[in-house]
Every structure is written in structure tokens, then in C-alpha cells.
C-alpha positions in Angstrom: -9.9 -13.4 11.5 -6.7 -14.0 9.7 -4.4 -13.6 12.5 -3.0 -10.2 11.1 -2.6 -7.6 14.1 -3.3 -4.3 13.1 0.3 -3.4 13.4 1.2 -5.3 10.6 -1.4 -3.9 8.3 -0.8 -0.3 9.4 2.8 -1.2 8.2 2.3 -2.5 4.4 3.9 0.0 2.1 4.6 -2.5 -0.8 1.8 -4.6 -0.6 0.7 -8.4 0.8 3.7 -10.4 1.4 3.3 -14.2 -0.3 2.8 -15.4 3.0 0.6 -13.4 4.7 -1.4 -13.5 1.1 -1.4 -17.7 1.8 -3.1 -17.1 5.3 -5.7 -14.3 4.0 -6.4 -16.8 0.9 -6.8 -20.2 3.1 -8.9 -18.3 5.7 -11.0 -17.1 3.0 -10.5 -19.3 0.3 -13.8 -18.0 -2.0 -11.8 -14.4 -2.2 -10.6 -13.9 -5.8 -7.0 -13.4 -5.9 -7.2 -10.6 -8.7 -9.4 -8.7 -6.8 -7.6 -8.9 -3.6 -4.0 -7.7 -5.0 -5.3 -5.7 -7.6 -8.9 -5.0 -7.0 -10.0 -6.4 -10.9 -12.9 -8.7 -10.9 -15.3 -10.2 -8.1 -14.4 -10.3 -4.9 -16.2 -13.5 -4.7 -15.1 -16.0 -7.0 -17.7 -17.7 -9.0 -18.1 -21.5 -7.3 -18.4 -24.2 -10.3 -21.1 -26.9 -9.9 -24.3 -27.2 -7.9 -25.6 -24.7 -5.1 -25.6 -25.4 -1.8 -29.4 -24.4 -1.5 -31.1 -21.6 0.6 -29.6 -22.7 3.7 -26.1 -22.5 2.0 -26.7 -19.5 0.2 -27.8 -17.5 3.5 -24.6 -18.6 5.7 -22.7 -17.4 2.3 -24.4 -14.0 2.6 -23.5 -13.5 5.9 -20.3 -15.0 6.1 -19.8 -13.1 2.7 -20.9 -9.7 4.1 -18.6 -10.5 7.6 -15.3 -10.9 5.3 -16.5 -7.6 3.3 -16.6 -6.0 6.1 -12.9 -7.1 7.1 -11.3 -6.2 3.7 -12.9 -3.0 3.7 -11.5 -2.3 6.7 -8.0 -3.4 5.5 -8.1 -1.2 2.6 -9.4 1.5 4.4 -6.1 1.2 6.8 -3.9 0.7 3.8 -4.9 3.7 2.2 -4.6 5.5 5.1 -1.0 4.4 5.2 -0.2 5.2 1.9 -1.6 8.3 2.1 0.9 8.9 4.7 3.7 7.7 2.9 3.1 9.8 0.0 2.8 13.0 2.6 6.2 11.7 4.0 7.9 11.1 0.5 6.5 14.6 -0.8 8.2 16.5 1.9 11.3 14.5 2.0 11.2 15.3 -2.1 10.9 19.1 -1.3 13.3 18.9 1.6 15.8 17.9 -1.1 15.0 20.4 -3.4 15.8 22.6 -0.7 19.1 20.9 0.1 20.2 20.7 -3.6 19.4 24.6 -4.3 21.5 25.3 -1.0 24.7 23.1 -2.2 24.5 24.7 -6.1 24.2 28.7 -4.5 27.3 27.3 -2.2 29.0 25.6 -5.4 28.3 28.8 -7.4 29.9 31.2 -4.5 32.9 28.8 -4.5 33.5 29.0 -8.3 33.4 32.5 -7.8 36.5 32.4 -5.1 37.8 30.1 -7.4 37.4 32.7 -10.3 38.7 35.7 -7.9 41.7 33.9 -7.3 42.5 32.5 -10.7 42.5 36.4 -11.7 44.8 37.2 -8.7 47.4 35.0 -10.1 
């Protein structure tokens, strides 16, 4: 609906970029802002002025209910991908604990040759 292949949304890590954010909001221009970056408020923003009238009102609901559907479904895929990069980080995080407590056992086994020596002297 927006023109934004799954690819791309499978691939935000650090949220909308401005322009894809222009497309989403001029596609769907009743979405609240807030509430898509942030998820505060109404999704729907609140229209000033007179109703359209029943007729209005039940193209809204459905039209309404169709983009629901859409941005749940881009949530849903970016949680899923954040999920996944917080797996990823967590186990890069512990892999580097692992590296750092190899490299200060090595440091502390060269300070002792270091020490060994020093006493040769």
C-alpha cells in the first residue's frame, strides 16, 4: 500500500527513516504521527469539523480497519527484527566477554614471564 517491500521493513533496526515516514504519512494521511513513531495516542487522528455522514463513516471503518491491519503487520515484522537483533547483540556481548577474559588470563601469564625474568636478572 505504501510501496515499502518487505525487505525494507524486515531491515529497520533504528526506526522509520524521514522519508519513508513522508510516504507512510501521505498514503495514510488520518494516521497520527505520535502514535506511529512512538505508539502514544490514537492511531487515528481526531478530524476537526463536520462528519462525513454514514456513508463516510462506513468507508472510514473499513478503510480504517484495512490500514490497521497493515500497521499491525509492520509492527509485528519489526518486533520480530528487533527481537533478533537483541539475540544477535546478546551473543556478540557474551562472545566478548569471552574474548576479554581470554586476553586478561594471557596478559596475566605474560606479567608472570615478565616477573620470572625480572627476578632472573
Amino acid at each position: 500500500m505504501c510501496g515499502l517491500s518487505n525487505g525494507y521493513i524486515a531491515n529497520i533496526k533504528h526506526g522509520i527513516g524521514a522519508m519513508k515516514l513522508e510516504v507512510i504519512q501521505s498514503r495514510f494521511p488520518e494516521l497520527n504521527k505520535d502514535w506511529l513513531l512512538y505508539g502514544r495516542g490514537e492511531m487515528i487522528r481526531q478530524k476537526s469539523g463536520n462528519d462525513i455522514g454514514e456513508a463516510g463513516s462506513a468507508y472510514r471503518t473499513g478503510y480504517e480497519m484495512g490500514m490497521a491491519d497493515d500497521i499491525v503487520s509492520v509492527y509485528r515484522l519489526l518486533c520480530r527484527e528487533k527481537d533478533m537483533r537483541i539475540k544477535d547483540l546478546e551473543g556478540r556481548i557474551t562472545d566478548f566477554g569471552d574474548r576479554i577474559e581470554d586476553l586478561n588470563g594471557r596478559i596475566k601469564d605474560k606479567e608472570e614471564i615478565i616477573s620470572i625474568l625480572k627476578k632472573e636478572r
